[in-house]
DRENLOGU-352407 format. One record per residue (C-alpha): residue in three letters; x, z, y. Coordinates in steps of 0.02 Angstrom, whole numbers, plus 50000, padded with zeros to 5 digits. Layout:
KOLSE  ALA  X  Z  Y
...
This chain:
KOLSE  UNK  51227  48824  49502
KOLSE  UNK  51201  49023  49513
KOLSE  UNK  51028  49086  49563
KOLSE  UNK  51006  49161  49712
KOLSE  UNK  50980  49357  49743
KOLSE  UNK  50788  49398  49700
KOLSE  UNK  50678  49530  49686
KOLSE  UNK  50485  49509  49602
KOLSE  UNK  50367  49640  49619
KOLSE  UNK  50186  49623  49553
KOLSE  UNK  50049  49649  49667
KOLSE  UNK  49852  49630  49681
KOLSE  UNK  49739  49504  49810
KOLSE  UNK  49636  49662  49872
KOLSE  UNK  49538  49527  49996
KOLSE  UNK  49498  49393  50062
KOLSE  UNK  49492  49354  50236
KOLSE  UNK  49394  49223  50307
KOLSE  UNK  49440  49150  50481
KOLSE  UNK  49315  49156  50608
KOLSE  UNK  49396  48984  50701
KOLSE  UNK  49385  48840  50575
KOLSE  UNK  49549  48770  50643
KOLSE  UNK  49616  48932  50552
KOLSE  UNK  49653  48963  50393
KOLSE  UNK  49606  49083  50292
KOLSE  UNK  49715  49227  50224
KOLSE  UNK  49710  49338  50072
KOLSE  UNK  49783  49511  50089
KOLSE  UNK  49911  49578  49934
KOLSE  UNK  49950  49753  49919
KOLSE  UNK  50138  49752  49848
KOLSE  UNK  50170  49898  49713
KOLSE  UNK  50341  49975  49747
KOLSE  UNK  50329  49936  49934
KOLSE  UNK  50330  50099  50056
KOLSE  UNK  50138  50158  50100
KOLSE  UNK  50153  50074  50272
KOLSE  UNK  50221  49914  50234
KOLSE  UNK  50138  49859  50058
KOLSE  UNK  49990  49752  50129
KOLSE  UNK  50042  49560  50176
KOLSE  UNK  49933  49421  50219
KOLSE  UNK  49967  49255  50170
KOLSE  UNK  49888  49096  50197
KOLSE  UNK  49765  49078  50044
KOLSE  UNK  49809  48884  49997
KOLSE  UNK  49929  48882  49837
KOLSE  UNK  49972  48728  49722
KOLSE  UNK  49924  48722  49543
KOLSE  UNK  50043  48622  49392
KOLSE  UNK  49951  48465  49443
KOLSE  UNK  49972  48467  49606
KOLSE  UNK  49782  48511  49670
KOLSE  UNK  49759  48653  49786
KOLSE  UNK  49700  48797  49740
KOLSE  UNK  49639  48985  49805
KOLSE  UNK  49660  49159  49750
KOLSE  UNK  49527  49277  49705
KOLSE  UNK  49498  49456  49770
KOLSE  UNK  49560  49559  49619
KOLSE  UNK  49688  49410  49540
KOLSE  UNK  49834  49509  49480
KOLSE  UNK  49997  49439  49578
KOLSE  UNK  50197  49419  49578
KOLSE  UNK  50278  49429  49747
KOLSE  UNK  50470  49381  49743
KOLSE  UNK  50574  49401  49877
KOLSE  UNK  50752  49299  49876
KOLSE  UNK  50898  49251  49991
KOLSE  UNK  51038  49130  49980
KOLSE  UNK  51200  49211  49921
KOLSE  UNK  51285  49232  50086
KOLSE  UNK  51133  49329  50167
KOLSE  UNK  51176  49484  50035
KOLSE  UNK  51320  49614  50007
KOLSE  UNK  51367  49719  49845
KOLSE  UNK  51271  49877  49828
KOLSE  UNK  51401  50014  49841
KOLSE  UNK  51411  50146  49738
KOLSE  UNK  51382  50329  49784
């Protein structure tokens, strides 16, 4: 089975935002290196998984990869110049 298309680009948890409505949850912001100026901040939900299967959080300053992929038929061939 191929892989599909992917991009990973490292990135850094510059905070953490708590929710103000405890039915919320609450987010940490990632500014994405390579991303244009406008666009390289996303917020994600801050709830990951560890090996072990216990929940975890990430810190303000953790050092991050971001990958981006897409199933095969969602891409085209780059064409040359």
């Amino acid at each position: 089975m191929t892989e599909k298309p992917n991009v990973t680009l490292p990135g850094k948890v510059e905070k953490i935002i708590k929710s103000p409505d405890p039915s919320e949850p609450e987010k940490a912001e990632i500014s994405v290196e390579g991303a244009d100026t406008l666009y390289q901040e996303i917020r994600i939900e801050n709830a990951l998984t560890d090996e072990d299967g216990n929940e975890v959080r990430l810190k303000k300053g953790a050092e991050v990869e971001v990958t981006v992929e897409a199933e095969k038929d969602a891409t085209t061939p780059k064409k040359s110049d």
